[in-house]
BARO-31173 format. One record per residue (C-alpha): residue number from 1; y, z, x; residue in three letters. Coordinates in nm, 2 decimals. Layout:
N
<NUM <Y Z X> ALA>
...
//
This chain:
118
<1 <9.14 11.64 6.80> UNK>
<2 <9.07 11.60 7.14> UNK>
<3 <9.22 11.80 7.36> UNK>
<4 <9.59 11.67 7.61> UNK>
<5 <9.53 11.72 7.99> UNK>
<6 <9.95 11.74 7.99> UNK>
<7 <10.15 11.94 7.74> UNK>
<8 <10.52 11.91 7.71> UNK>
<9 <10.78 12.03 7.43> UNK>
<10 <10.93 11.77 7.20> UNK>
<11 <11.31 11.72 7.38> UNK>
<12 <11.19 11.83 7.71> UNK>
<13 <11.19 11.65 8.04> UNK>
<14 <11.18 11.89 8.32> UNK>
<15 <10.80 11.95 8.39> UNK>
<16 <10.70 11.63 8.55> UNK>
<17 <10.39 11.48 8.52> UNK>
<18 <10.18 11.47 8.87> UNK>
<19 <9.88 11.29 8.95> UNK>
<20 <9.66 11.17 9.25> UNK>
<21 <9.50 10.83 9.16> UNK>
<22 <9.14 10.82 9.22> UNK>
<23 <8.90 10.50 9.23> UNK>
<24 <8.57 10.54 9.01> UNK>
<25 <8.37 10.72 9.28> UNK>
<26 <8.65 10.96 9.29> UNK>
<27 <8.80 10.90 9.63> UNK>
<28 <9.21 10.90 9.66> UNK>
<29 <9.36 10.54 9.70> UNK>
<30 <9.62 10.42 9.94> UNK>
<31 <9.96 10.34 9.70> UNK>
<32 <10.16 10.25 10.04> UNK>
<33 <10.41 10.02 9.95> UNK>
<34 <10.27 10.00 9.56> UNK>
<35 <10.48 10.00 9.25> UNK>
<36 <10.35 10.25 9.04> UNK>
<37 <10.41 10.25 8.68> UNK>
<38 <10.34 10.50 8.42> UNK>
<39 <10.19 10.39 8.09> UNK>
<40 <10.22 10.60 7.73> UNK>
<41 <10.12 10.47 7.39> UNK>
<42 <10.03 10.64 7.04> UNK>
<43 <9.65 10.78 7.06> UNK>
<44 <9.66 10.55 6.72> UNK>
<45 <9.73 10.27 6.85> UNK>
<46 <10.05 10.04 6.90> UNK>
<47 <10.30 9.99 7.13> UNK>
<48 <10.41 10.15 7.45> UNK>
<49 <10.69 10.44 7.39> UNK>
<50 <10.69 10.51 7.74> UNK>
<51 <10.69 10.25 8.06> UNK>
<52 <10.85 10.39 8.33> UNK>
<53 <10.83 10.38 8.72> UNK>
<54 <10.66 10.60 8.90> UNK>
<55 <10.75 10.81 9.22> UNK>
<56 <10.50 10.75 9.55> UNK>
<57 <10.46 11.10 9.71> UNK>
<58 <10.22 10.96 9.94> UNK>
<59 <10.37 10.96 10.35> UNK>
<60 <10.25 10.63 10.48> UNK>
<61 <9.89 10.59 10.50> UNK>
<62 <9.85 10.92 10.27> UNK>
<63 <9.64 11.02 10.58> UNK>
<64 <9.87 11.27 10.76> UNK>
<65 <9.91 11.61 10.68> UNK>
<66 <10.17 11.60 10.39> UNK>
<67 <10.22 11.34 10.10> UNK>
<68 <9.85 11.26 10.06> UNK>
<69 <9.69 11.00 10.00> UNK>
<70 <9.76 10.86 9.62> UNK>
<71 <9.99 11.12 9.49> UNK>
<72 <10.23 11.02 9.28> UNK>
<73 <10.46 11.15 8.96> UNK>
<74 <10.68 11.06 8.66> UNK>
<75 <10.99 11.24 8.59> UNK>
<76 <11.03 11.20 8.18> UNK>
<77 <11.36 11.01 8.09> UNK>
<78 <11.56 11.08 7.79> UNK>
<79 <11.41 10.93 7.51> UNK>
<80 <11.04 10.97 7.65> UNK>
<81 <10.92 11.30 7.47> UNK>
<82 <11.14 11.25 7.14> UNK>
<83 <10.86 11.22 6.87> UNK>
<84 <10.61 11.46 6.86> UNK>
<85 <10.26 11.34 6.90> UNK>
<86 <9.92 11.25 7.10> UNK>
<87 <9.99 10.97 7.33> UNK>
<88 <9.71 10.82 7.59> UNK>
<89 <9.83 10.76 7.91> UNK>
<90 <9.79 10.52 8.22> UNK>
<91 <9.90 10.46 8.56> UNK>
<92 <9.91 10.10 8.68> UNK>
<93 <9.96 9.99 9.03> UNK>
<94 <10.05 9.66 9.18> UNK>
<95 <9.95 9.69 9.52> UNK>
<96 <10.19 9.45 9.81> UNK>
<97 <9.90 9.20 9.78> UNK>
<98 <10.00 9.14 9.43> UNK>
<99 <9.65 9.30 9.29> UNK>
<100 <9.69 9.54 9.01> UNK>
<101 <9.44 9.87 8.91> UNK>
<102 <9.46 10.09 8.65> UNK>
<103 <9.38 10.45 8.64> UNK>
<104 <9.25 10.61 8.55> UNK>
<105 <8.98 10.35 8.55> UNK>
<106 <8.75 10.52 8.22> UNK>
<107 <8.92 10.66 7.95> UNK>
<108 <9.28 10.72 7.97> UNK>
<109 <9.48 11.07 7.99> UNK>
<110 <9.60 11.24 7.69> UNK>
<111 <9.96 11.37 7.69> UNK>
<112 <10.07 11.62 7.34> UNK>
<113 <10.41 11.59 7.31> UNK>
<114 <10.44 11.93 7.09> UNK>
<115 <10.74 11.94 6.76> UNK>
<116 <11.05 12.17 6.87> UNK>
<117 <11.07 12.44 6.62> UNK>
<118 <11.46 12.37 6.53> UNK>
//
């Protein structure tokens, strides 16, 4: 099994999960005035469980000295970390102009949503 770049407990919500989007040569991009929306579906295959709006952290441009450039998170909602499992995750951003990118743009991140003993 290949190892989850977030871990969180089956039930929980108050670790959120943080992220700087990146283009393929690495470099932060701009999500001024973006909607940002965070994308979870079973490792197996399937439908989404999760498909929730993102929160920009970027200031402006992302160019001044706090809220850089591209930061953004996802506080988990209720139901969002109910079944225990290996989910691959996305972020998808639809820019003002109406364009859309998804990151990251390879493979997608892996989030184990671990079984509560009781």
């Amino acid at each position: 099994m290949p190892d989850p770049d977030f871990l969180i407990k089956q039930g929980d919500g108050a670790s959120r999960l943080e992220a700087t989007v990146e283009n393929s040569g690495g470099t932060a991009v701009s999500v001024e005035n973006a909607t940002v929306i965070l994308r979870i579906a079973p490792i197996s295959g399937g439908t989404l469980t999760v498909a929730g709006t993102a929160i920009i952290d970027q200031v402006g441009n992302g160019t001044g000295g706090t809220g850089a450039m591209g930061q953004i998170h996802y506080n988990w909602g209720a139901n969002d970390t109910a079944v225990p499992g290996l989910y691959c995750g996305e972020w998808q951003v639809r820019f003002a102009s109406g364009t859309v990118q998804t990151f990251p743009n390879a493979d997608p991140f892996l989030v184990q949503v671990t079984a509560a003993i009781g």
